[in-house]
C-alpha positions, 0 to 999 in steps of 0.5 A: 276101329270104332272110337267111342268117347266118355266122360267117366273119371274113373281109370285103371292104372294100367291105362293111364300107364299105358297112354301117358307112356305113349306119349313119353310123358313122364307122368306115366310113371305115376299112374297111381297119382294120375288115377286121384287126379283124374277123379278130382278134374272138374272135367275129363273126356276120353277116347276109346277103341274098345277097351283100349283108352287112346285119347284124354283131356283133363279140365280144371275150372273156376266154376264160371270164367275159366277152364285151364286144360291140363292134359291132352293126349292122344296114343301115336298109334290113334293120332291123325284120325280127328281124336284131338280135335274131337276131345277139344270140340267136347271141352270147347262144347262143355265150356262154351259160356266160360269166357276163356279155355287155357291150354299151355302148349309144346311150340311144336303142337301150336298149330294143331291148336290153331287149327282147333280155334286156340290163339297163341297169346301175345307177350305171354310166356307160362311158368312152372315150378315142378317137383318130379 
């Protein structure tokens, strides 16, 4: 099947359920609260295979230095055919004046987002503080 690509901010819920779930994040749990998000990104991108959402990246900005991606996320059943890799080269395209693009990474994902261009940073460590 054909993969289309958007940058449309609007979701239904029930898409965002569905992806996020996929993936077994818990954040699938909210979907309500995925839907204001997602229109308040500076930017978001996302895959298609027909009316079917299979793939999105979510971009935060300072307007000229940094971009932090919050989410990239593709269904299992569309991993493997370049949808990542695509969804980023449309961040890294979008954002290529910006002096740096962060993601935080799952250890077991960093080289995939290597091969992409990322580089693990050294002596650096994320942090969070999560109310879910």
């Amino acid at each position: 099947m054909n993969i289309t690509y958007s940058s449309t901010h609007e979701f239904s819920e029930n898409d965002l359920r569905r992806l996020f779930l996929s993936v077994n994040w818990e954040s699938g749990n909210h979907p309500d609260k995925l839907q204001i998000a997602m229109r308040n990104y500076a930017s978001v991108f996302s895959a298609w295979a027909g009316d079917k959402l299979v793939g999105l990246v979510c971009v935060m900005d300072d307007g000229i230095m940094t971009a932090y991606i919050q989410y990239v996320l593709v269904d299992p059943e569309y991993q493997g055919q370049g949808i990542g890799r695509d969804l980023l080269n449309m961040v890294k395209d979008h954002y290529s004046e910006y002096l740096r693009i962060v993601l935080v990474a799952y250890s077991d994902k960093v080289p995939f987002y290597e091969s992409c261009g990322f580089t693990p940073g050294v002596n650096k460590t994320p942090v969070f503080i999560e109310n879910m």
